[in-house]
N, C-alpha and C positions, 0 to 999 in steps of 0.2 A: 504494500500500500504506500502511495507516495506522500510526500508531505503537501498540506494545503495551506493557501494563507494563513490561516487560523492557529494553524500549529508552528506552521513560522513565526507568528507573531508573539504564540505564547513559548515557543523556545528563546525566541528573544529577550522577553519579558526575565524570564528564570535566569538567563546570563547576567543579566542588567543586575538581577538582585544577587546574584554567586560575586558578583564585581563589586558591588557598594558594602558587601559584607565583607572581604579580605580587607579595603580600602578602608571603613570603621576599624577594621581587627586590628591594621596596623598603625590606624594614627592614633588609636587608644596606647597602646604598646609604647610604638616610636616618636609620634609627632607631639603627644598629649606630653608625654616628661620633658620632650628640645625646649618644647616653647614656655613651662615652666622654670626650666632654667634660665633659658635666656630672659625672661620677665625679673628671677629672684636676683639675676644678677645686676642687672641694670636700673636694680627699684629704687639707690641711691645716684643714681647718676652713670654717665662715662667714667668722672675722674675717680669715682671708689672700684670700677673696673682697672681703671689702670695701674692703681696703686697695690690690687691686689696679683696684677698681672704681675709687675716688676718689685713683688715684696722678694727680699734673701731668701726664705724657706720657702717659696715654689719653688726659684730657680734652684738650687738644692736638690730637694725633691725631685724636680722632672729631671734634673741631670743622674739621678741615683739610677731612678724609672728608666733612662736611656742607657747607660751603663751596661745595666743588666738586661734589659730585652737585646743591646747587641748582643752581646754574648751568648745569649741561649740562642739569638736565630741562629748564632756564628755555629755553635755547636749544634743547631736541628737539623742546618744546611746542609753538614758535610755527614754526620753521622746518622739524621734522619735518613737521609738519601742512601746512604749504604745499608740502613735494614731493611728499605723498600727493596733496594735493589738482588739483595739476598734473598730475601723470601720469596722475591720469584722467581729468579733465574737458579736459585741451589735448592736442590734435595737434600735434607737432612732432618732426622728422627724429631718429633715434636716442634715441626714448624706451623702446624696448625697451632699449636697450644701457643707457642710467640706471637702468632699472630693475632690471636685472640686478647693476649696481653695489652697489644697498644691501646684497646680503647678504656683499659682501666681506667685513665684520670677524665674519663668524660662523666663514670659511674662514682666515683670517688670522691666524697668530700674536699675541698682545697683546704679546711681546717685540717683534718684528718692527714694530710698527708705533713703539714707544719708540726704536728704531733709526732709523727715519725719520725721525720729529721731530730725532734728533739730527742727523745728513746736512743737514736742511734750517735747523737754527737753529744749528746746536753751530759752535763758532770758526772750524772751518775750511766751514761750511754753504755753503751756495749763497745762502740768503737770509738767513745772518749779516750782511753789509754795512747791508742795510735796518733790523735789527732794533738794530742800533749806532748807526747814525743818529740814530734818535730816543732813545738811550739805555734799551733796553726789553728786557730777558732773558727767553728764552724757554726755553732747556734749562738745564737743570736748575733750573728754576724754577715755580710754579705755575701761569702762563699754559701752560708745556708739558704740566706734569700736567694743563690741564684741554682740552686738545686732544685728548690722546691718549684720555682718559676720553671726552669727545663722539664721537671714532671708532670707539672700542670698543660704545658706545651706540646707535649712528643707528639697524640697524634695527628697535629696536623697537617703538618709535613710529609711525614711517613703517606699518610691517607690519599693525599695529593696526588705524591708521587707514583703509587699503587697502580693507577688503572691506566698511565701513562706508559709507565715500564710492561705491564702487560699488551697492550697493543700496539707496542713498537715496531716497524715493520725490520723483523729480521734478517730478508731476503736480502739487504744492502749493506747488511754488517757481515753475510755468507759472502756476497762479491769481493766487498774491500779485502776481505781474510784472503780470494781464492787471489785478488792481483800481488800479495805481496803486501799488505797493510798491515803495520804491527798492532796491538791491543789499543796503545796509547792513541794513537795515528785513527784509530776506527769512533773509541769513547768523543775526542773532541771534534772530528767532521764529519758524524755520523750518526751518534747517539746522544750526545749535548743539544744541539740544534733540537730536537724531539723533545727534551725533556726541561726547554729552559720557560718555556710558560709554565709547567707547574712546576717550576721551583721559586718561581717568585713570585706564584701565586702561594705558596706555600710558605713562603718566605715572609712576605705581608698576614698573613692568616699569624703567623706563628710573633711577629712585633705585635699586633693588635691583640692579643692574648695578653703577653709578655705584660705591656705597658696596663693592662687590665685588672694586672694579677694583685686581688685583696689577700683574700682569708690566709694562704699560704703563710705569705711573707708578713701577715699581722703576727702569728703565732708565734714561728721561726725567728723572727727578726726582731721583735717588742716595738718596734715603730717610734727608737730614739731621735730627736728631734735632730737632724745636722747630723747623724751615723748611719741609721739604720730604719728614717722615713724616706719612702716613695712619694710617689704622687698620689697615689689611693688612701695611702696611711695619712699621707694629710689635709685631704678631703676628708678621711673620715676624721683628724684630732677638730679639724678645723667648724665641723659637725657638732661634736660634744664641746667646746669650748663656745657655744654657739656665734663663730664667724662665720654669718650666712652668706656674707657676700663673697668673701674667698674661698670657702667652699663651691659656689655657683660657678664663678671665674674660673678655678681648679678645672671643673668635671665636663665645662663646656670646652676648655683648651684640650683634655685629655680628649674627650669626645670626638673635636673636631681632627684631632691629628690620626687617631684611629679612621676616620671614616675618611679619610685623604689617602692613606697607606691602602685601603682594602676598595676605594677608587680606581686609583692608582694601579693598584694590580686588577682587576675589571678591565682596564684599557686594553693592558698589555695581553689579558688573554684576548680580549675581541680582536685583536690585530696579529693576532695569530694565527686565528682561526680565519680570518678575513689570507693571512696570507697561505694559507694550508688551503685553501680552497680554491683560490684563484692558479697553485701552483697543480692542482686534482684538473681543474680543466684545462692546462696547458697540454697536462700530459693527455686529455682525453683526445 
């Protein structure tokens, strides 16, 4: 039976309202808290914006927050990428079970995990003796805060990567091998080009995390003022001491640089795909 106006009209109708429902779902969500921040922020003016922008302990703080999200992408990048790339190119016993492991920190409390680190470094730890040894603080100190932030991290990168390395076209990495091309020679003119959209889509997922990361690095780290606060630890001291406006100023800066970074990478895949396509009909 074919469709009639009427049904036209009323599948119309039911798209119109599946459309105005997502469109509510998300400005309730997303658009309803922007715009109360930017209201709380600016409810004194520009100039208590600025002064909250350019106060000592943001800049502090965000530089802490940048610190360490480089570092854990520095580390998701090279090390993430090499368990993607294991798990699917090598066979060996219990690699489903590893695999299954990466998405622990998405099931996993980020309190829960600042807990452990404490268990396994804090005084009375298990591997406190090691860590005294060489004279080297890990809880409540920054090497813990950037532990915790790298676990909360893993799998985004790893994830990314995952369905990339499996539809790789191998057929051009069997040629390079048959003219004479060493391993090294093959990864960078061969299998890089393939895999450099999700790793820096992988790469931005995994800073916007990073720069994100509370409950961990509350726990682990005590959120000392000028040691061992982030940008989130002082949004949140800046909360309970109740400075609403540097607060506001805080979460819209932190907001706005995340949503730049996972823009950002947006681009670079759509012009990937934009150029993967157009090179699919060259060859057609």
């Amino acid at each position: 039976m074919g469709f009639t106006p009427m049904n036209q009209t009323k599948k119309s109708v039911s798209a119109w309202i599946l459309i105005m429902v997502v469109i509510a779902y998300m400005g309730f969500l997303i658009l309803a808290p922007i715009i109360a921040l930017i209201r709380g922020a600016f409810e004194d003016g520009v100039r208590a914006v600025w002064e909250s922008i350019t106060s000592p302990a943001l800049g502090e703080a965000l530089l802490l927050s940048l610190k360490i999200a480089f570092l854990v992408v520095l580390g998701q990048a090279v090390f993430g990428s090499l368990v993607a790339w294991v798990l699917i190119r090598q066979n060996f016993p219990g690699r489903a079970f590893f695999n299954s492991l990466i998405d622990i920190p998405f099931a996993l409390s980020p309190v829960v995990v600042g807990y452990v680190i404490l268990l396994l470094f804090g005084r009375n730890g298990l591997l406190y003796p090691i860590v005294e040894k060489f004279d080297f603080q890990v809880a409540f100190a920054v090497p813990g805060m950037f532990l915790a932030t790298l676990f909360v991290s893993l799998p985004f990168m790893i994830r990314e990567m995952i369905p990339v390395i499996v539809n790789l076209d191998r057929a051009q990495e069997f040629a390079a091998a048959t003219l004479g091309a060493n391993q090294w020679t093959i990864f960078w003119r061969i299998i890089f080009p393939q895999l450099r959209s999700a790793l820096f889509y992988g790469i931005s997922l995994t800073l916007a995390r990073a720069l994100g990361e509370f409950g961990a690095v509350l726990v682990v780290g005590g959120g000392v003022q000028g040691r061992t606060e982030t940008t989130t630890l002082y949004i949140f001291r800046c909360i309970d001491e109740r400075n609403t406006i540097e607060a506001y100023t805080a979460s819209i800066l932190l907001g706005a640089f995340s949503v730049m970074i996972v823009s950002f990478a947006d681009a670079i895949k759509r012009a990937q795909k934009k150029r993967q396509a157009a090179s699919t009909e060259l060859r057609i």
